[in-house]
Every structure is written in C-alpha cells, then in structure tokens.
C-alpha positions as CSV (number, residue, x, y, z in Angstrom):
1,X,8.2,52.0,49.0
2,X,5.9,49.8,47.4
3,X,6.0,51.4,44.0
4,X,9.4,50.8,43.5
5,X,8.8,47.4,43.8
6,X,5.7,47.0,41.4
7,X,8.0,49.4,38.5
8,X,10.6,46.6,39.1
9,X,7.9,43.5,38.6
10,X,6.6,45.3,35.8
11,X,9.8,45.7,33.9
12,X,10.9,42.3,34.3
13,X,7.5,41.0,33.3
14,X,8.2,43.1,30.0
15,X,11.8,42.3,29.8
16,X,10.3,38.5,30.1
17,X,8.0,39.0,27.4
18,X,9.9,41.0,25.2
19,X,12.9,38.8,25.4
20,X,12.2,34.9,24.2
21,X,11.5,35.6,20.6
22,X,15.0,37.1,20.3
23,X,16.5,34.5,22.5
24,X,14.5,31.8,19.9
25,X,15.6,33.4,16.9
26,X,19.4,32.5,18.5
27,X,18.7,29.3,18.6
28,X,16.7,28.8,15.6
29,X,19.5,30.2,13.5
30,X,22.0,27.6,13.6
31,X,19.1,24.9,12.9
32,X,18.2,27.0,10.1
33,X,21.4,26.5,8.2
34,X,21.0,22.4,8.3
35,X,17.8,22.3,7.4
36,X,17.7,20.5,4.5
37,X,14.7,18.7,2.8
38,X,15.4,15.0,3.6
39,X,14.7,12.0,0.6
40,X,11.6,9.6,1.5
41,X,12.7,6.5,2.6
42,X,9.9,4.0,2.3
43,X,8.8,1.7,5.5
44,X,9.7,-2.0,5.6
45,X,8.0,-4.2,3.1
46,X,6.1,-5.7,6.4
47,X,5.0,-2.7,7.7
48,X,3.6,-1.7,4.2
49,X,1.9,-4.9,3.9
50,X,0.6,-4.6,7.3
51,X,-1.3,-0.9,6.6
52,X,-2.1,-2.4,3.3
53,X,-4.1,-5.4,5.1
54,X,-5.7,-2.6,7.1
55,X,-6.7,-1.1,4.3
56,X,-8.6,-3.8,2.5
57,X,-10.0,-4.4,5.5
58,X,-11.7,-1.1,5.2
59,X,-12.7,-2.2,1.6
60,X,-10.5,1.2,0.6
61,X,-9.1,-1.2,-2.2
62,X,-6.5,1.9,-4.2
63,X,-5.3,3.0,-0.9
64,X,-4.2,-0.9,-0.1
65,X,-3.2,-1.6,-3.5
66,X,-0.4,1.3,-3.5
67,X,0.7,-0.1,0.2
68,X,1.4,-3.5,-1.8
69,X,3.1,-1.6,-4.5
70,X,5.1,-0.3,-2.2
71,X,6.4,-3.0,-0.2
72,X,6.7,-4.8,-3.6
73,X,8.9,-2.1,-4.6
74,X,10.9,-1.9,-1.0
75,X,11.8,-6.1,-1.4
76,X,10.0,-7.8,-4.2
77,X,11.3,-11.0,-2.6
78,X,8.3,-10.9,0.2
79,X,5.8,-13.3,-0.5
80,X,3.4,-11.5,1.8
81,X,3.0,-8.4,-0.6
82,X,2.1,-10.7,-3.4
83,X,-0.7,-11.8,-1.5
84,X,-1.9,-8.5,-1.1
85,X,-1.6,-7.6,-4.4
86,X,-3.6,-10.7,-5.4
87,X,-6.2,-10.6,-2.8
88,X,-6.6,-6.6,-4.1
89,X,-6.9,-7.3,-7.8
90,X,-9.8,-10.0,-7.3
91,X,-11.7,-7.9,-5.1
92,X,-11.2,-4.8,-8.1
93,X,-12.2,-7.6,-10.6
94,X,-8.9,-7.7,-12.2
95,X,-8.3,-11.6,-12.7
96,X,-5.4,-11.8,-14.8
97,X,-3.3,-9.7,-12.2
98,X,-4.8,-10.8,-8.9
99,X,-3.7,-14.9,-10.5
100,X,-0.6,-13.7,-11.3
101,X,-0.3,-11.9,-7.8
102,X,-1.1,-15.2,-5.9
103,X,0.9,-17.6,-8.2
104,X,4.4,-15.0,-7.7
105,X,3.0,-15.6,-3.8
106,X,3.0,-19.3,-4.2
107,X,6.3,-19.2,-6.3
108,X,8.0,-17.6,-3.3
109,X,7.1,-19.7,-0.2
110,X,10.2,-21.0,0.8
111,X,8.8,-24.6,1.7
112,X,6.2,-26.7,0.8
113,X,5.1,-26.6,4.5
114,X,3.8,-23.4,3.8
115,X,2.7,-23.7,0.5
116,X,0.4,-26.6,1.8
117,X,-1.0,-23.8,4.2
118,X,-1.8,-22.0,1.7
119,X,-5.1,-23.7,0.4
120,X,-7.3,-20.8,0.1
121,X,-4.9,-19.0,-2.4
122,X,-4.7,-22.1,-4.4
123,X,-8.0,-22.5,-4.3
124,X,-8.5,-18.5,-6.0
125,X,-5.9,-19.3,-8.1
126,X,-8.0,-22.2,-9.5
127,X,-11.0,-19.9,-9.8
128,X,-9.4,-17.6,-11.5
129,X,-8.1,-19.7,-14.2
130,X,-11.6,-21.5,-14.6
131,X,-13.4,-17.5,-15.0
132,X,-10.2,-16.8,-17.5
133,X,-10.8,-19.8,-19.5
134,X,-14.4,-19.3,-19.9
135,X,-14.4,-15.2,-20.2
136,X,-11.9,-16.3,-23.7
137,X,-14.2,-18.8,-24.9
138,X,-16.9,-17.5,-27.5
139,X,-20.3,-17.7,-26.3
140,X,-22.3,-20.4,-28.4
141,X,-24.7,-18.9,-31.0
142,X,-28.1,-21.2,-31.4
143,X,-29.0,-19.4,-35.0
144,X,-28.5,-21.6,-37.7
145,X,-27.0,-19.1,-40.4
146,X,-24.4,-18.5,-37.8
147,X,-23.6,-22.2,-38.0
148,X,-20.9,-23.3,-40.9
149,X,-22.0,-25.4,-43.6
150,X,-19.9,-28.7,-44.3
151,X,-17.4,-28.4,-46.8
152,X,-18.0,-29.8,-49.9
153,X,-16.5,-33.4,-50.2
C-alpha cells in the first residue's frame, strides 16, 4: 500500500514541475502583445539638479554637467540648474560659460531677496570678468624694437 502512494507524490511532483513554464507562457502571452518600447521622459529639473550637485560633489564634473543640461532642457526657467552649470564650467576652466551660467542664474531670481543671498555667485561672477579682461589683454613686451616709434610730426 505504500507504493501507490509514493507513484502518486512522484507524479504530482513532476506534474508540478513540468507544468509552471506552460502555465507562465499563458500569462506571459497577453503581456507580450503590449509590450511596447516606452519614450524617455526625463526627471524633474530638481531632481536633475539634485544628482547633478551629487555629482560635482564627487568632482565627476561631465557626469554633473549633462545632469544640468538636462534639467536646463526639462525647464530652462530654473534658476538652480544655471547654477550648476556655472559652478561646472569654472571648476572645468571654462570662464566665458561658467559667467554666463551664473549671470542667467542671477537673471532668474525672482526677488532681490534672493539675489542678495546670492553673494558668493556674484562674487565668481566678478572673478570671472576680472580673469576675462586680463586673459584678452596683450601681455607687455619690454624689448625696445617691439616698441612703436613716434610718428613723424
């Protein structure tokens, strides 16, 4: 009598074993038919800036910069990504674009309040414009043939 019992324990233990990869085909079938690849829908411009300050805290400066980019390109309206952009371009020694980056961030403040706050990326922005103004200027030369003679009078 007992091996009756073990034949039937052994068939449904086969049965069990054979049977979920036809039962998960079933179902997997009608998913099959909707799956479609889906667009890429970009995060919030916060949420962008806030892995692109992560980021540049890691000094991994392209990986921020295309964060930036992005929320720049997800609402160009938020002031925070122009910072970012800004602080990004000075540290890769790009002076025109980091200035222009922090004076778009200045531009969009919405009150003075905040523009106030905002000392330390006035403060770059002046840097930036001194090292611009004296990066355009030629450097002096101290030979004398290099010096022009007076016109004649």
């Amino acid at each position: 009598m007992r091996w009756p019992l073990t034949a039937l324990l052994l068939l449904a233990l086969v049965l069990s074993v054979v049977a979920p990869p036809a039962r998960a085909q079933e179902k997997a079938a009608p998913s099959d038919t909707t799956d479609e690849t889906k667009p890429y829908v970009s995060p919030p411009a916060w949420k962008s800036v806030e892995i692109g300050n992560f980021y540049l805290r890691r000094k991994k400066y392209r990986a921020a910069l295309s964060r930036y980019k992005e929320a720049i390109a997800t609402d160009p309206y938020y002031a925070q990504g122009h910072l970012g952009l800004g602080k990004v371009y000075d540290k890769l020694g790009l002076k025109q674009k980091a200035l222009e980056g922090y004076q778009k961030y200045l531009d969009l403040l919405p009150s003075a309040k905040e523009a106030e706050q905002a000392k330390d990326v006035q403060n770059a922005v002046a840097r930036l414009e001194r090292q611009l103004k004296s990066s355009k200027r030629p450097p002096p030369s101290s030979s004398p043939a290099a010096v022009p003679a007076s016109p004649p009078q």
